[in-house]
TORMIBA-330780 format. One record per residue: residue number from 1; residue in one letter; x, y, z of N, C-alpha, C in turn. Coordinates in steps of 0.02 Angstrom, whole numbers. Layout:
residues N
<atom NUM, A, <X, Y, Z>, <X, Y, Z>, <X, Y, Z>>,
...
//
This chain:
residues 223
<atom 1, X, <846, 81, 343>, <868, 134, 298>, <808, 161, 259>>,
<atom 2, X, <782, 228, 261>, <745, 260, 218>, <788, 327, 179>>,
<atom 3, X, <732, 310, 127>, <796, 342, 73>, <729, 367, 18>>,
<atom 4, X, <750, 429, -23>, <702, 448, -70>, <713, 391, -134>>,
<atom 5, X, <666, 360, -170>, <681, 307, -238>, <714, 338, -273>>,
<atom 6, X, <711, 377, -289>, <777, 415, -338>, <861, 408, -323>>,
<atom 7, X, <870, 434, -248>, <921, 400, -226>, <941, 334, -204>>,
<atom 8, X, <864, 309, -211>, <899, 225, -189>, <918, 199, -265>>,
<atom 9, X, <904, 232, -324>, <910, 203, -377>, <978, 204, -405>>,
<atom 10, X, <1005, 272, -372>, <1092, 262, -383>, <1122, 217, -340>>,
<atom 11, X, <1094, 190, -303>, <1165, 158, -244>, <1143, 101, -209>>,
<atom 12, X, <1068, 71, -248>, <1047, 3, -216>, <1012, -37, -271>>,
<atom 13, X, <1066, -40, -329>, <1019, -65, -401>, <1026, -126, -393>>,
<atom 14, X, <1056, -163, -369>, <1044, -230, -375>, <977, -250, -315>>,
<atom 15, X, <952, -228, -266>, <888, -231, -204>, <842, -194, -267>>,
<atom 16, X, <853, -166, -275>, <795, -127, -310>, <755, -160, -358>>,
<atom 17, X, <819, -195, -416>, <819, -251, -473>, <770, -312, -434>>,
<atom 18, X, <785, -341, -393>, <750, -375, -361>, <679, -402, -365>>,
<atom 19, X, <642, -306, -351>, <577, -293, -307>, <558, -246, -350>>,
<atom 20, X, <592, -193, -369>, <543, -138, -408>, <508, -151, -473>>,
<atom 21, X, <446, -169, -453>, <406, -187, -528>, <390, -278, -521>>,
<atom 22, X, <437, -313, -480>, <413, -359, -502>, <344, -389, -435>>,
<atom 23, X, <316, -348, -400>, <275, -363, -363>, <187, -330, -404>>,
<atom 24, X, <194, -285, -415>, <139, -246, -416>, <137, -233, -495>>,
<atom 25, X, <113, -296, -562>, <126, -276, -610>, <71, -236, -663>>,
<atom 26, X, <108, -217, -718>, <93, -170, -767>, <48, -188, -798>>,
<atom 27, X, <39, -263, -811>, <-3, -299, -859>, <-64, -302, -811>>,
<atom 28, X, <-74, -321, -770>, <-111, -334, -710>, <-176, -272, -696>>,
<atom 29, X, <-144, -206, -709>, <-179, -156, -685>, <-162, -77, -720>>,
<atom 30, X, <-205, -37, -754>, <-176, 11, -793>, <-181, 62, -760>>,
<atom 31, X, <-181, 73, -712>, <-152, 122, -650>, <-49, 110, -647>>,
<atom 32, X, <-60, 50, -622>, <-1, 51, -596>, <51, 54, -657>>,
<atom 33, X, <23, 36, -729>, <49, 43, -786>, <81, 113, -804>>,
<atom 34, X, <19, 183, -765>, <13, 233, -796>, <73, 241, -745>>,
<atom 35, X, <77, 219, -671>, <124, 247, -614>, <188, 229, -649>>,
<atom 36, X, <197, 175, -658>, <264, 149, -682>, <304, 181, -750>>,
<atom 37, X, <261, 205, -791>, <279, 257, -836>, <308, 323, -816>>,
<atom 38, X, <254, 324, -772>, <285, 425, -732>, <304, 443, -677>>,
<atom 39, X, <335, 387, -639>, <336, 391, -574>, <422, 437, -580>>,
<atom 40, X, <435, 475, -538>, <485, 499, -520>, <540, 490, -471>>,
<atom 41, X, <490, 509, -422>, <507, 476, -353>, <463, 443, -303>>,
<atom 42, X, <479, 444, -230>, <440, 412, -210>, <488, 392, -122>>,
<atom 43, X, <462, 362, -102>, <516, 328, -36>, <530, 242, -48>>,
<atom 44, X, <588, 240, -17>, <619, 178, 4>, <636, 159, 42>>,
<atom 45, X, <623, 94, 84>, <622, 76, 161>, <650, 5, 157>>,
<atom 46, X, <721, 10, 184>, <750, -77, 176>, <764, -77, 234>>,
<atom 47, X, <735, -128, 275>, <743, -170, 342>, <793, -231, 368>>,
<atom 48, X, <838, -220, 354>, <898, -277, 359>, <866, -330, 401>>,
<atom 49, X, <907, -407, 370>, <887, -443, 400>, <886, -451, 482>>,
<atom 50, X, <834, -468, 547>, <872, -477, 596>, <831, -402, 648>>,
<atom 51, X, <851, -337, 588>, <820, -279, 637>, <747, -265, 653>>,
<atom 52, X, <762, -252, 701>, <683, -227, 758>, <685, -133, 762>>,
<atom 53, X, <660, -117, 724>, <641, -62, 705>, <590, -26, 775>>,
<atom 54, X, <614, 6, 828>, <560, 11, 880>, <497, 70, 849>>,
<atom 55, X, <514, 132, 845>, <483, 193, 807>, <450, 187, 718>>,
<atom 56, X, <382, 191, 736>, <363, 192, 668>, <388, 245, 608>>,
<atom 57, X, <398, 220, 541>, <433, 242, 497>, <360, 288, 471>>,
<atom 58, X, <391, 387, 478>, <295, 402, 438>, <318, 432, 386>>,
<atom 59, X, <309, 407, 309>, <291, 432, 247>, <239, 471, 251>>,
<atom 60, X, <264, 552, 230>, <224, 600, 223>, <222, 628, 153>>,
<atom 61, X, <174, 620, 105>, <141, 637, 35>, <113, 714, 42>>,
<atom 62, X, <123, 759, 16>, <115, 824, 24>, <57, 835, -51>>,
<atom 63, X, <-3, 834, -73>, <-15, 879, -114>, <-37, 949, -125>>,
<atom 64, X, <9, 1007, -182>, <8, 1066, -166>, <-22, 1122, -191>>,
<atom 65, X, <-28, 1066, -277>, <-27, 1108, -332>, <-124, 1092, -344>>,
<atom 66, X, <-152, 1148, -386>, <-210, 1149, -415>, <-191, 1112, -472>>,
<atom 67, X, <-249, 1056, -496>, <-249, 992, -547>, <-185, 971, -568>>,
<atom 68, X, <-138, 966, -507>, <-99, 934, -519>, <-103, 833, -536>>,
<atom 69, X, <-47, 809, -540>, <-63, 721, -535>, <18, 703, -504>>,
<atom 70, X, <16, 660, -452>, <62, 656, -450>, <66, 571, -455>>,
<atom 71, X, <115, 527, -465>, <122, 450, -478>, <182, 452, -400>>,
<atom 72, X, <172, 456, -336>, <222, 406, -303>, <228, 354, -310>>,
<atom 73, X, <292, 333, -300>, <309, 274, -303>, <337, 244, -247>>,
<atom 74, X, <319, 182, -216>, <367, 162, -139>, <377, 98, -145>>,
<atom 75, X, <429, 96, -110>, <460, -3, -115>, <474, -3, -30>>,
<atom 76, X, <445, -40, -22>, <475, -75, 55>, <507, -155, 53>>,
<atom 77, X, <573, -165, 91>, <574, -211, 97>, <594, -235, 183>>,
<atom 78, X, <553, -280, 182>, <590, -296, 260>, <616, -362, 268>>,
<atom 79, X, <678, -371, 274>, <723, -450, 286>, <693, -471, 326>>,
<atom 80, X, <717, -543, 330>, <699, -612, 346>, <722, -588, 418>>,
<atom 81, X, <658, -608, 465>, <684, -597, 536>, <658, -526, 568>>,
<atom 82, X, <641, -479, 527>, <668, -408, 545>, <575, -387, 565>>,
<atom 83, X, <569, -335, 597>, <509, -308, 634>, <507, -227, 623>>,
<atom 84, X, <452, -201, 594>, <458, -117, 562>, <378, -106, 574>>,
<atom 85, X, <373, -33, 577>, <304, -20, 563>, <304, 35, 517>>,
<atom 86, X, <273, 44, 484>, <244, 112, 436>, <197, 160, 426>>,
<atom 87, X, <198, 210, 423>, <150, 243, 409>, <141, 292, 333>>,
<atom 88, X, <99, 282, 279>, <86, 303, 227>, <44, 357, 233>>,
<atom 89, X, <56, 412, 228>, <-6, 483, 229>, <-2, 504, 182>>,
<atom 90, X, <-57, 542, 166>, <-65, 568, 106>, <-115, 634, 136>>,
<atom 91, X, <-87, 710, 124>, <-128, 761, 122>, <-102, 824, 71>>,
<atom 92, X, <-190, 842, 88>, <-176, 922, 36>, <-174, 970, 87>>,
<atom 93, X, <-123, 1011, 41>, <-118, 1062, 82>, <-161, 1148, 55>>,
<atom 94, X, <-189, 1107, 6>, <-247, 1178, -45>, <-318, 1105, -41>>,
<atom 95, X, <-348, 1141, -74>, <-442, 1128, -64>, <-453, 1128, -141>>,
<atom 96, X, <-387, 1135, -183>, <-395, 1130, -272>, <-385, 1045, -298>>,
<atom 97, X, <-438, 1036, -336>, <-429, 975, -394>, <-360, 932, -386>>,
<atom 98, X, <-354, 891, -377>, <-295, 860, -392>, <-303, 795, -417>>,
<atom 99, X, <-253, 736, -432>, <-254, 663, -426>, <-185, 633, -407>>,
<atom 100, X, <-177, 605, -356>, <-141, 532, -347>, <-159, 460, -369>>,
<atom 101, X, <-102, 436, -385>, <-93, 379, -415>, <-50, 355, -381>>,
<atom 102, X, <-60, 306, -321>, <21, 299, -290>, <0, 206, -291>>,
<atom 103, X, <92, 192, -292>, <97, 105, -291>, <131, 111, -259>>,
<atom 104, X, <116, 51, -200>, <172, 31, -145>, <180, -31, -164>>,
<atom 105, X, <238, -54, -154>, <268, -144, -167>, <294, -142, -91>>,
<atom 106, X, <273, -205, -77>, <292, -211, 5>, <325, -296, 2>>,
<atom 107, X, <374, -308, 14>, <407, -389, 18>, <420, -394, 87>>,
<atom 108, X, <404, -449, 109>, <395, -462, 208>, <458, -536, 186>>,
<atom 109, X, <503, -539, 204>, <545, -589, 204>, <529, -654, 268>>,
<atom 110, X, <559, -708, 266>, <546, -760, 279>, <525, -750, 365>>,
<atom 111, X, <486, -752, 419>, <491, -738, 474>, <492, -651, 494>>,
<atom 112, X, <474, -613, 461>, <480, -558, 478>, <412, -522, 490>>,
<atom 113, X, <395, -478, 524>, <342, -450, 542>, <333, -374, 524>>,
<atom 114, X, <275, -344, 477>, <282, -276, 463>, <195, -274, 483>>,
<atom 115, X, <184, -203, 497>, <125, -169, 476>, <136, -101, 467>>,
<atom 116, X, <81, -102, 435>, <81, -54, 374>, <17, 10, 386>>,
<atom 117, X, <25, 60, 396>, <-49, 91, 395>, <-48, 138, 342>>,
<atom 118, X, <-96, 133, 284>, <-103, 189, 244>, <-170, 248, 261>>,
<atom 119, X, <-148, 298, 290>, <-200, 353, 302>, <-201, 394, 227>>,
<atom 120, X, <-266, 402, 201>, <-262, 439, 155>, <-320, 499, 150>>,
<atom 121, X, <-298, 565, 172>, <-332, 611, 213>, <-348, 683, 178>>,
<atom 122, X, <-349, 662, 100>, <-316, 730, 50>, <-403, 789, 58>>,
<atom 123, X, <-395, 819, 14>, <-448, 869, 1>, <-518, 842, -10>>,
<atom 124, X, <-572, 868, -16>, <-636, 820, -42>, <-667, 849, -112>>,
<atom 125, X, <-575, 876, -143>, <-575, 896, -212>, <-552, 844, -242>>,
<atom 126, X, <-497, 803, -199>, <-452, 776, -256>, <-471, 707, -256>>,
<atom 127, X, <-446, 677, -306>, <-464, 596, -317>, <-399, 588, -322>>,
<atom 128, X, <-398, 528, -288>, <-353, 472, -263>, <-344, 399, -271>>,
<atom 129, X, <-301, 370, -303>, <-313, 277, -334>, <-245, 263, -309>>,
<atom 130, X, <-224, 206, -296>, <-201, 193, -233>, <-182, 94, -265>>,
<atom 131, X, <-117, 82, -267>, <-113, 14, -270>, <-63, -12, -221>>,
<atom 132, X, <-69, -58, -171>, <-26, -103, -115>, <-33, -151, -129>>,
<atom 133, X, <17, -174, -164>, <61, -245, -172>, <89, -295, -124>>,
<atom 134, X, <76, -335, -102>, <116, -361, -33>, <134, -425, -76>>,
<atom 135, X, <223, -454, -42>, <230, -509, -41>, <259, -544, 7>>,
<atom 136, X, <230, -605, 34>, <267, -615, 114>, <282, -702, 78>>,
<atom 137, X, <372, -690, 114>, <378, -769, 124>, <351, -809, 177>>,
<atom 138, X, <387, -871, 193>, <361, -899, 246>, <374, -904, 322>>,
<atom 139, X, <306, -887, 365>, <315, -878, 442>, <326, -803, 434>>,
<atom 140, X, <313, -777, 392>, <303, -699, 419>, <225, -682, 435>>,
<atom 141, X, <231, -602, 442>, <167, -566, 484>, <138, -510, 457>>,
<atom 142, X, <108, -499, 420>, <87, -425, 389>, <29, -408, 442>>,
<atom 143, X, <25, -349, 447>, <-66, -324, 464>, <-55, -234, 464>>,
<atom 144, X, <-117, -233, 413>, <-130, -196, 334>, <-177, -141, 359>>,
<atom 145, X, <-173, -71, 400>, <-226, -45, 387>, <-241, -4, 327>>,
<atom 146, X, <-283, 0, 310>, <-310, 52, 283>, <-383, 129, 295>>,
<atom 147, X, <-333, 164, 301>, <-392, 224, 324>, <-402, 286, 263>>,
<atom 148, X, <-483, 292, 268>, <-485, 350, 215>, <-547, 387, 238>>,
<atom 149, X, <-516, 465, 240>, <-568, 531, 257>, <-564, 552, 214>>,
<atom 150, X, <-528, 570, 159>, <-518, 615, 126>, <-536, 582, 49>>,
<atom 151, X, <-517, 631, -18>, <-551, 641, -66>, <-609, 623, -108>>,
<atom 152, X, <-645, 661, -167>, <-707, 646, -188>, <-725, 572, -201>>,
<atom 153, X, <-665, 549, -237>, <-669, 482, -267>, <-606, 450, -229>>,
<atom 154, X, <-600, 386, -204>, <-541, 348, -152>, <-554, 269, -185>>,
<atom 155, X, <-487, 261, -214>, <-507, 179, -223>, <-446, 164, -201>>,
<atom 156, X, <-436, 100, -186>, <-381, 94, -145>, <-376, -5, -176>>,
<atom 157, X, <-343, -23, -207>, <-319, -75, -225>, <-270, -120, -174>>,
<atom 158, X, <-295, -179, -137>, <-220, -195, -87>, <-245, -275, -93>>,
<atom 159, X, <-159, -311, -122>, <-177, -381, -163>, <-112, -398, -103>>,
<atom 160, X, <-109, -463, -82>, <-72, -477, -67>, <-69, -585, -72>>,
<atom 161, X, <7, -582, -85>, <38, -666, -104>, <62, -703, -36>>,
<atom 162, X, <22, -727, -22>, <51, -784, 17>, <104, -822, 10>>,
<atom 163, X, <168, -818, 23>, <201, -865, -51>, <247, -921, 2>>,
<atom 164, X, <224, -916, 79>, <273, -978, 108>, <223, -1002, 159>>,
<atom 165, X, <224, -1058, 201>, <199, -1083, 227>, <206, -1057, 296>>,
<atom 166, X, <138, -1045, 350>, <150, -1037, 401>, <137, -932, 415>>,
<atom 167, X, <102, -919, 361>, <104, -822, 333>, <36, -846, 387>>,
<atom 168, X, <58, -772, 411>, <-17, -737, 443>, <-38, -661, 418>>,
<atom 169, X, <-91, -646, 385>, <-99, -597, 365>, <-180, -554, 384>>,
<atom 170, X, <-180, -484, 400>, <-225, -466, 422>, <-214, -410, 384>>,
<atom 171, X, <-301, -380, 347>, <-318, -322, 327>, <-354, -289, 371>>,
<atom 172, X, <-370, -225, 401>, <-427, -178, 411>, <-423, -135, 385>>,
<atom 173, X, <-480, -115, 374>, <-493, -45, 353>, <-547, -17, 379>>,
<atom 174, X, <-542, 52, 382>, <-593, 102, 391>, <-597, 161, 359>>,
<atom 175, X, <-691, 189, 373>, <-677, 245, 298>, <-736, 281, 342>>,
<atom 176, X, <-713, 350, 323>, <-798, 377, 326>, <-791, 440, 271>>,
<atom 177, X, <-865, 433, 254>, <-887, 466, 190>, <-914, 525, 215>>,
<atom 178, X, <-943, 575, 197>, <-989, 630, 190>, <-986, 671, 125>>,
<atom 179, X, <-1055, 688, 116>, <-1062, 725, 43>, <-1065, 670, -4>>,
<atom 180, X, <-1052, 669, -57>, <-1037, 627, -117>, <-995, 597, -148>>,
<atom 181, X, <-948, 587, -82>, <-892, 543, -60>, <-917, 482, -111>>,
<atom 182, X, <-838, 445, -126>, <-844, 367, -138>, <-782, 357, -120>>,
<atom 183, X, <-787, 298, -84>, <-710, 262, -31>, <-726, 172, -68>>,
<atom 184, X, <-694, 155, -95>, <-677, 106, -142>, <-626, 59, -107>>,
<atom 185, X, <-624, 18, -80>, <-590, -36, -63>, <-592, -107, -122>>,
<atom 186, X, <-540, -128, -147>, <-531, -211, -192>, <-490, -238, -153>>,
<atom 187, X, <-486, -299, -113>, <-446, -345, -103>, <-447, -402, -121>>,
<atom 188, X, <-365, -410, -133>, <-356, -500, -153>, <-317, -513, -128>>,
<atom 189, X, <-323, -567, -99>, <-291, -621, -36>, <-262, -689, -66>>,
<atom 190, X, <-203, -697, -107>, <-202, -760, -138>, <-166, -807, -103>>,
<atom 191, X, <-199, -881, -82>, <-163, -931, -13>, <-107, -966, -73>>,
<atom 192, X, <-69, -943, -101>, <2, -968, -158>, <24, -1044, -107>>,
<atom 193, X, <21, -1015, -59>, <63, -1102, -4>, <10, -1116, 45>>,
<atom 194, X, <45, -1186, 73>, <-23, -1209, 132>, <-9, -1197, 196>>,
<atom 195, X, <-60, -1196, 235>, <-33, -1179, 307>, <-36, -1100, 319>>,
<atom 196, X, <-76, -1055, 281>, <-72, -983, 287>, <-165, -956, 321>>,
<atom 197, X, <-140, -923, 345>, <-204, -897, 385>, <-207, -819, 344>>,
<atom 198, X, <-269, -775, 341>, <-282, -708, 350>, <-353, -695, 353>>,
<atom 199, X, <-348, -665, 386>, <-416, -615, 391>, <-424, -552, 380>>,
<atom 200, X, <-482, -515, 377>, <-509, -452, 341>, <-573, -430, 379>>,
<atom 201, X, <-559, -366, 414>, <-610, -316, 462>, <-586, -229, 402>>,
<atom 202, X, <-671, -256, 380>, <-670, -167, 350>, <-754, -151, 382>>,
<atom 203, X, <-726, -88, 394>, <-798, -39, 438>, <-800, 25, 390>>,
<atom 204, X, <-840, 37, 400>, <-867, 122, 369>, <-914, 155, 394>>,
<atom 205, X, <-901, 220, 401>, <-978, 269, 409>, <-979, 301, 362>>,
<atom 206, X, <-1040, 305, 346>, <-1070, 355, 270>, <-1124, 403, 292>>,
<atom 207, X, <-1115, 475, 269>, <-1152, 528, 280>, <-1184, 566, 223>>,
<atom 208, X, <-1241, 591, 222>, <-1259, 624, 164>, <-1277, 548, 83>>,
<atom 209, X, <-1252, 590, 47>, <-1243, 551, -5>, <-1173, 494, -52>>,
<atom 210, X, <-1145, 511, 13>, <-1083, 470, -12>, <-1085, 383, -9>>,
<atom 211, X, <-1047, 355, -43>, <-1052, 284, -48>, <-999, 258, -41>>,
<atom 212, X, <-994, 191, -4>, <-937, 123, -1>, <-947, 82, -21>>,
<atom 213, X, <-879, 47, -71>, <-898, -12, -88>, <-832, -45, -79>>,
<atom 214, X, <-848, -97, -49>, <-796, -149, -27>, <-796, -220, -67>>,
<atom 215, X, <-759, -254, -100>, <-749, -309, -150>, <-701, -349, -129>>,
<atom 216, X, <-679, -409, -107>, <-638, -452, -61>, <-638, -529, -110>>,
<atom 217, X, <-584, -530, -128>, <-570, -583, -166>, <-532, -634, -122>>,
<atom 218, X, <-536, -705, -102>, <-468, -746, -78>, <-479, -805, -136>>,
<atom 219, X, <-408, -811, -160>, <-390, -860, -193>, <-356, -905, -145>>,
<atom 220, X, <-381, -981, -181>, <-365, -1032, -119>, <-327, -1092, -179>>,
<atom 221, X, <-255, -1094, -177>, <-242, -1132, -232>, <-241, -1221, -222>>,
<atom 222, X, <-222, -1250, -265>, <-244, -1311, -253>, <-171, -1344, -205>>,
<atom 223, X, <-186, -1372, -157>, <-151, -1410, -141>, <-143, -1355, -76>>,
//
């Protein structure tokens, strides 16, 4: 089921209650503080337990307006068992100033398998900040791309919780710069249970004067 957040907010408040907010928090990061204040809408993607989703799901982000800002907001959830793929885009459709601020919360239920690709392809006017939340129970499967061509400034925040035993998790990313580009990658990888595997492949090409910087955190807890 995909559904705009606005309408999932009339008719799926108890799923929503769940997951919205409590993955990707306020205190944590003043982006997602500022999103969670102004967010409007956004998409919603619930994967019943069990379903195999064959056709990737593509979230299309439109920006239109000159210095506009927009805060999307997205919740994915995929049940215990269930298999989905995604696609996150983001473009302009003008060459004027803008900013995004978008938070995705993504929950992978016990045994379930998602990937995720965020393309983010906007103007090389607009700046773009970007937070992906993941939380996977145990014996599930994430694998995370991340791609960025587009705007002046790109930071892209993607944390994800290990939280059951037996998680396999994979990031890539890729970026290419030109001009005075900056493509910003932070990851955190926290091993919450034992028995969890992930890995992380980020590439880039840089042209002109533009710059990448990539920052990769894994937390390894005790026990």
């Amino acid at each position: 089921k995909t559904l705009s957040l606005a309408e999932a907010l009339k008719s799926n408040e108890q799923l929503l209650e769940r997951h919205l907010g409590r993955h990707a928090r306020c205190e944590e990061n003043p982006f997602v503080a500022l999103n969670t204040a102004f967010f409007t809408d956004g998409a919603f993607v619930h994967v019943p337990a069990g379903n195999q989703i064959e056709e990737p799901i593509h979230l299309l982000f439109l920006q239109s307006a000159c210095g506009a800002t927009a805060h999307p907001r997205n919740l994915v959830v995929a049940g215990p068992g269930s298999c989905c793929r995604i696609i996150e885009h983001y473009v302009s459709l003008t060459d004027a100033p803008a900013l995004t601020n978008a938070v995705t919360e993504i929950f992978v239920g016990d045994g379930a398998s998602l990937e995720h690709c965020k393309w983010q392809a906007e103007s090389l006017s607009a700046f773009h900040i970007a937070t992906i939340q993941v939380g996977q129970e145990g014996r599930s499967r994430v694998t995370q791309h991340s791609i960025s061509t587009g705007a002046r400034i790109a930071r892209n925040d993607i944390h994800l919780v290990l939280g059951g035993e037996g998680i396999e998790s994979v990031l890539n990313g890729l970026y290419l710069g030109v001009g005075e580009q900056l493509v910003d990658h932070h990851t955190v990888v926290d091993h919450a249970k034992p028995r969890c595997a992930s890995h992380e492949f980020y590439n880039g090409i840089l042209d002109g004067k533009s710059k990448g910087v990539f920052n990769g955190k894994i937390f390894v807890r005790e026990d």
